[in-house]
BAKOLPA-678565 format. One record per atom (N, C-alpha, C): residue in three letters; atom name; x, y, z. Coordinates in nm, 3 decimals. Each point is the difference from the previous one (the first is absolute). Layout:
! residues N
   residuo   atomo        xx        yy        zz
       ALA      CA         X         Y         Z
...
END
This chain:
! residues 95
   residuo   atomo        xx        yy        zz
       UNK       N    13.560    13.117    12.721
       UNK      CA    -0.106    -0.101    -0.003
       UNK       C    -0.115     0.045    -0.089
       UNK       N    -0.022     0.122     0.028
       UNK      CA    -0.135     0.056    -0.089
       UNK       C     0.056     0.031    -0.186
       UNK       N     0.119     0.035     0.021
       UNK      CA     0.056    -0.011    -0.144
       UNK       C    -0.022    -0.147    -0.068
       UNK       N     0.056    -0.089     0.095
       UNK      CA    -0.029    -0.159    -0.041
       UNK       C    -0.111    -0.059    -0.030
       UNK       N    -0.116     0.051     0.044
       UNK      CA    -0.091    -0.023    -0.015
       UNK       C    -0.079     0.051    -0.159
       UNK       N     0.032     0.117    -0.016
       UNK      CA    -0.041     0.079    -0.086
       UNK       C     0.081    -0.087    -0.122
       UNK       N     0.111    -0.004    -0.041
       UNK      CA     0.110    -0.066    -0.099
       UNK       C    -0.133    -0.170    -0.039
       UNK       N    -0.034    -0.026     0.117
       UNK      CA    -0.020    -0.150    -0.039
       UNK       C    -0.148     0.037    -0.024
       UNK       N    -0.083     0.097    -0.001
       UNK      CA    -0.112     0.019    -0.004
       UNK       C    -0.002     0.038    -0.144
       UNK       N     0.094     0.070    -0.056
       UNK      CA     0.019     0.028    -0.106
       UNK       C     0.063    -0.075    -0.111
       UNK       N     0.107    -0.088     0.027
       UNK      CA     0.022    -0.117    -0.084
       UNK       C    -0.159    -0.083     0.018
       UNK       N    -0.053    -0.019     0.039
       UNK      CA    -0.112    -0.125     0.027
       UNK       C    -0.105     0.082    -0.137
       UNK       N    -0.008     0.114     0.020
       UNK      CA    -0.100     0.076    -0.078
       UNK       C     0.051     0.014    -0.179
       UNK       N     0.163     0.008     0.009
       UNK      CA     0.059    -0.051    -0.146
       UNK       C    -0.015    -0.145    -0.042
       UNK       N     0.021    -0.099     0.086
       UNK      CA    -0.036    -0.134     0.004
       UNK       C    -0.111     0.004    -0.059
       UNK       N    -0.096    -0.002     0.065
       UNK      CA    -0.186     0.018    -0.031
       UNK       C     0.001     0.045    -0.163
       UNK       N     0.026     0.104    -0.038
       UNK      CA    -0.036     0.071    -0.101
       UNK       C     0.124    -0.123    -0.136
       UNK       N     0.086     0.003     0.068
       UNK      CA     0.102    -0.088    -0.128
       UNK       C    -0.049    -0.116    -0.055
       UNK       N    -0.091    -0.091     0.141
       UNK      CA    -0.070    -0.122    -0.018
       UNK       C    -0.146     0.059    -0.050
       UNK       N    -0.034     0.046    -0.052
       UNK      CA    -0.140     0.027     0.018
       UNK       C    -0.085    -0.074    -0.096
       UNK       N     0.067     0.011    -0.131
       UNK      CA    -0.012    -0.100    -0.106
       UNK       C    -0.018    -0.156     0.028
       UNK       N     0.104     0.002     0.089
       UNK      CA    -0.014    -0.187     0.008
       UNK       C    -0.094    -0.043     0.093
       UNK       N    -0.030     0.110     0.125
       UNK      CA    -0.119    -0.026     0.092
       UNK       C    -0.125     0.029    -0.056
       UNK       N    -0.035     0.089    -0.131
       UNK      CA    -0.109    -0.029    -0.069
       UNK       C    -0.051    -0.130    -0.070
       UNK       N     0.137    -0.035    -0.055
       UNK      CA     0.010    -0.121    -0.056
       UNK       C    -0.062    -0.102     0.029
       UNK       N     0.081     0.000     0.154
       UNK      CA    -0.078    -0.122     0.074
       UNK       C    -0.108    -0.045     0.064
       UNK       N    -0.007     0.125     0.017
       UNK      CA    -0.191     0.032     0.080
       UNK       C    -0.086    -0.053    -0.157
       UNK       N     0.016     0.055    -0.114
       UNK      CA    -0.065    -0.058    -0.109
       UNK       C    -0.021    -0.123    -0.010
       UNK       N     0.109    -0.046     0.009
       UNK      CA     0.026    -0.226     0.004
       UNK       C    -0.102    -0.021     0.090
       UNK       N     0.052     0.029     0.100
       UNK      CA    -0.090    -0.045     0.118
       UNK       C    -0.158     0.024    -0.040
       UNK       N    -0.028     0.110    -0.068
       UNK      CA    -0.136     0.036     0.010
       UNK       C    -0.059    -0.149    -0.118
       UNK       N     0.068     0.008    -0.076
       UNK      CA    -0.024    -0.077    -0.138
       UNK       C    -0.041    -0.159     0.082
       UNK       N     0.130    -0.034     0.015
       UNK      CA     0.036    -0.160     0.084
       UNK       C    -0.206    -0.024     0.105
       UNK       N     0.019     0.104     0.089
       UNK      CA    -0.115    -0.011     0.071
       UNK       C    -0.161     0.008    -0.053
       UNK       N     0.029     0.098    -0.096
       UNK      CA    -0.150    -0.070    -0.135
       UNK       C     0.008    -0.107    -0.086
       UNK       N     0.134    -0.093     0.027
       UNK      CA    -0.025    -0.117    -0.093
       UNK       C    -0.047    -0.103     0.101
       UNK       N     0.032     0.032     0.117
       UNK      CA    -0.007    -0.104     0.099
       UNK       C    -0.146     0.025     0.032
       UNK       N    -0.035     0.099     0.017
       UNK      CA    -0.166     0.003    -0.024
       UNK       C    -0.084    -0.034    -0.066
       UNK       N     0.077     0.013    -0.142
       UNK      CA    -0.097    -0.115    -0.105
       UNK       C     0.014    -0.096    -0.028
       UNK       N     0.125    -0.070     0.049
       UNK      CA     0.047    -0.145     0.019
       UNK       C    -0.124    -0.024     0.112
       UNK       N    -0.027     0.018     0.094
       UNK      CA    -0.088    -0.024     0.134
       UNK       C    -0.149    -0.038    -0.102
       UNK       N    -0.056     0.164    -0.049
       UNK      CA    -0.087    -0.008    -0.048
       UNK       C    -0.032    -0.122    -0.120
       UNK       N     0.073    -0.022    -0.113
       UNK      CA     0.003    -0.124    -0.067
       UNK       C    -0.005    -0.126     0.105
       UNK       N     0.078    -0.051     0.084
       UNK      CA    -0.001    -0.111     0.028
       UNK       C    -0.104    -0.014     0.128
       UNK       N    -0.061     0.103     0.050
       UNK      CA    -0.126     0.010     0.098
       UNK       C    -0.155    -0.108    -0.117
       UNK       N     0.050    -0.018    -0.096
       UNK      CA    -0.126    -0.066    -0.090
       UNK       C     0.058    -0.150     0.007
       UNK       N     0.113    -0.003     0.056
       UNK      CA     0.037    -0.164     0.010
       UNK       C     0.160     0.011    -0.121
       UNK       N     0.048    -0.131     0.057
       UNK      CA     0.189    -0.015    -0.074
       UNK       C    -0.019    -0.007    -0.167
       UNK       N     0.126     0.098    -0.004
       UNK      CA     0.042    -0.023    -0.124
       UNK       C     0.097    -0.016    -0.012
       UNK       N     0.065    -0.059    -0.146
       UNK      CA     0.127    -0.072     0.004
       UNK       C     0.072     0.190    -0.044
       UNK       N     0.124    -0.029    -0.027
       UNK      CA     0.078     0.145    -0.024
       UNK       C    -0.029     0.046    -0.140
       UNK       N     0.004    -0.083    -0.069
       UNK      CA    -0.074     0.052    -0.147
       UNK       C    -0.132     0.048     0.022
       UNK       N    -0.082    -0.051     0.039
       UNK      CA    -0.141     0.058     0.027
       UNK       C    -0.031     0.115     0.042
       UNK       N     0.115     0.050     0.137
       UNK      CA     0.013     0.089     0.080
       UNK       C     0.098     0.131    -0.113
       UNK       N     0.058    -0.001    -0.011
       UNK      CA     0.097     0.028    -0.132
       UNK       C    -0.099     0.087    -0.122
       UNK       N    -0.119    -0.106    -0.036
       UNK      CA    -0.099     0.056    -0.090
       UNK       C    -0.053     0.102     0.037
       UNK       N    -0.121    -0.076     0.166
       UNK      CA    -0.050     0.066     0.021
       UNK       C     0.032     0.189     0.038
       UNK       N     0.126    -0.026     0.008
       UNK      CA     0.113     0.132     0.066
       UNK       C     0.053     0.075    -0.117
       UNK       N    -0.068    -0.046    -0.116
       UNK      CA     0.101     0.100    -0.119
       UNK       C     0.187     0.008     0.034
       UNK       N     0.021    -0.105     0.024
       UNK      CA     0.194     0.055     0.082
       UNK       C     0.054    -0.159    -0.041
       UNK       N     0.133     0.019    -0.054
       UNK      CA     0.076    -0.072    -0.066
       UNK       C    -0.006    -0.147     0.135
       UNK       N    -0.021    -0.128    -0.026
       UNK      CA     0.060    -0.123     0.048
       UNK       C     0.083    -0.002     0.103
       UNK       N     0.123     0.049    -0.006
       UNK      CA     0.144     0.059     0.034
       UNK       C    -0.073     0.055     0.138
       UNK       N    -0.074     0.112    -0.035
       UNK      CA    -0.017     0.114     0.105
       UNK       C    -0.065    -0.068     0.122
       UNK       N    -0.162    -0.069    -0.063
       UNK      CA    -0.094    -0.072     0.083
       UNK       C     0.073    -0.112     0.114
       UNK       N     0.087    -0.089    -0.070
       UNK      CA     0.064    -0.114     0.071
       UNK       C     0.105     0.093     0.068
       UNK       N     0.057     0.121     0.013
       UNK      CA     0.104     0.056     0.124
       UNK       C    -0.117     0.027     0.110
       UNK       N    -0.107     0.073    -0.057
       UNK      CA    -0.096     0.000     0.091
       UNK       C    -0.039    -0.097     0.111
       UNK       N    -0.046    -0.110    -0.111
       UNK      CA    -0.055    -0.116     0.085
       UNK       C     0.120    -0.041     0.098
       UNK       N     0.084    -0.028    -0.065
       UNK      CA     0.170    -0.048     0.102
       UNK       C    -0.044     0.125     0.165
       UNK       N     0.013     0.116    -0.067
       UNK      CA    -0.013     0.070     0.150
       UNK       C    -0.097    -0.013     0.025
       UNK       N    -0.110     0.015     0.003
       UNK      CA    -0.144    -0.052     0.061
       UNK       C     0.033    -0.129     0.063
       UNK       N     0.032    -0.043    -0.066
       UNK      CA     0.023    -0.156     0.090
       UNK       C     0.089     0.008     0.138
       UNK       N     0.138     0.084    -0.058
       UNK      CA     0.092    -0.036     0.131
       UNK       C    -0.054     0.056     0.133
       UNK       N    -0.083     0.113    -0.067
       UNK      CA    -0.086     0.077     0.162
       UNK       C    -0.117    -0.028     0.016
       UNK       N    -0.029    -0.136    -0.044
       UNK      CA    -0.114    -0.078     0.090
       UNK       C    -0.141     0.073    -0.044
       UNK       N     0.023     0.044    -0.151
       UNK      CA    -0.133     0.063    -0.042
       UNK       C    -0.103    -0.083    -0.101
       UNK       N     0.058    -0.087    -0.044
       UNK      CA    -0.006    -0.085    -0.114
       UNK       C     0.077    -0.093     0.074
       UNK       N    -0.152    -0.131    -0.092
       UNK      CA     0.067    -0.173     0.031
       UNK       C     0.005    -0.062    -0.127
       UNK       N     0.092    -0.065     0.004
       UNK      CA     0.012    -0.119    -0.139
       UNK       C    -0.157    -0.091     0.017
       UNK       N    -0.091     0.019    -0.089
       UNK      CA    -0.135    -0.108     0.000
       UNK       C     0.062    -0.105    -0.088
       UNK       N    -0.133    -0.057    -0.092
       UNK      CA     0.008    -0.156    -0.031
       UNK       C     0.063     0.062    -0.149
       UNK       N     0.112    -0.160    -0.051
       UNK      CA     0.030     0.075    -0.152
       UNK       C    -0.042    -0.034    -0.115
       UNK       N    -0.005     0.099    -0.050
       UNK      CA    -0.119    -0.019    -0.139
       UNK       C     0.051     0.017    -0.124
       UNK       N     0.035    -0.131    -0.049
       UNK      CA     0.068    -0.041    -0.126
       UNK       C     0.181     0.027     0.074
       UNK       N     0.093     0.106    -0.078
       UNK      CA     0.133     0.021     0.015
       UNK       C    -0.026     0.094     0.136
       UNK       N    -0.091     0.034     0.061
       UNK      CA     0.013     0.154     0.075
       UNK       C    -0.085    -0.070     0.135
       UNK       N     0.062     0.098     0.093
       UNK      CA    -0.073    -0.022     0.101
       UNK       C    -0.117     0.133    -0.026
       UNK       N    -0.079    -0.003     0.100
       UNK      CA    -0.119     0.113     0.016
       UNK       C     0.035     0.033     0.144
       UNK       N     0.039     0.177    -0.007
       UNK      CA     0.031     0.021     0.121
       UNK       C    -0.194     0.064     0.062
       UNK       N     0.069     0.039     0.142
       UNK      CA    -0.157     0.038     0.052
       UNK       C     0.008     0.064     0.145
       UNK       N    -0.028     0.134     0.020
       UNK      CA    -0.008     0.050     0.123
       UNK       C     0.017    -0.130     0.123
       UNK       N     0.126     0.069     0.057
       UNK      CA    -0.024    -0.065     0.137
       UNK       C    -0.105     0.036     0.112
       UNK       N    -0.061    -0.086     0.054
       UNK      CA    -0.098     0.021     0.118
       UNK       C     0.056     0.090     0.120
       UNK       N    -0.067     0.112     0.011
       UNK      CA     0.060     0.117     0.109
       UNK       C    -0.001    -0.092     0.154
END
């Protein structure tokens, strides 16, 4: 039993070290993802902008801003406001 223990204590610790790269990896994304969502907040705390606007104001490709907004939206962080010209203007949802 104490052999068994030791074997899996020790594969877990080769595990760890083999992944280590990709768990840096991801902790990075995550870190990145969570300062855009902060300055997504911060921009649209002055009132809605459409995704180009938001896009500008964000220095970050069109593409990037609107995956954003899509997830902001599905988790109830961001609302579709009134639309202005081709675009809607999104806008913090009310806590």
């Amino acid at each position: 039993m104490a052999e068994e223990k030791k074997d899996n204590k020790e594969a877990m610790k080769r595990l760890r070290e083999q992944r280590k790269a990709y768990i840096e990896a991801a902790r990075q994304k995550i870190k990145e993802q969570n300062q855009m969502v902060k300055k997504i907040k911060e921009v649209l705390a002055s009132g809605g902008k459409t995704v180009p606007e938001l896009s500008e104001a964000l220095q970050t490709p069109t593409s990037e801003a609107m995956w954003y907004v899509t997830a902001l939206r599905k988790y109830g962080i961001l609302k579709e406001g009134d639309k202005d010209g081709d675009y809607y203007k999104y806008e913090l949802a009310e806590a």
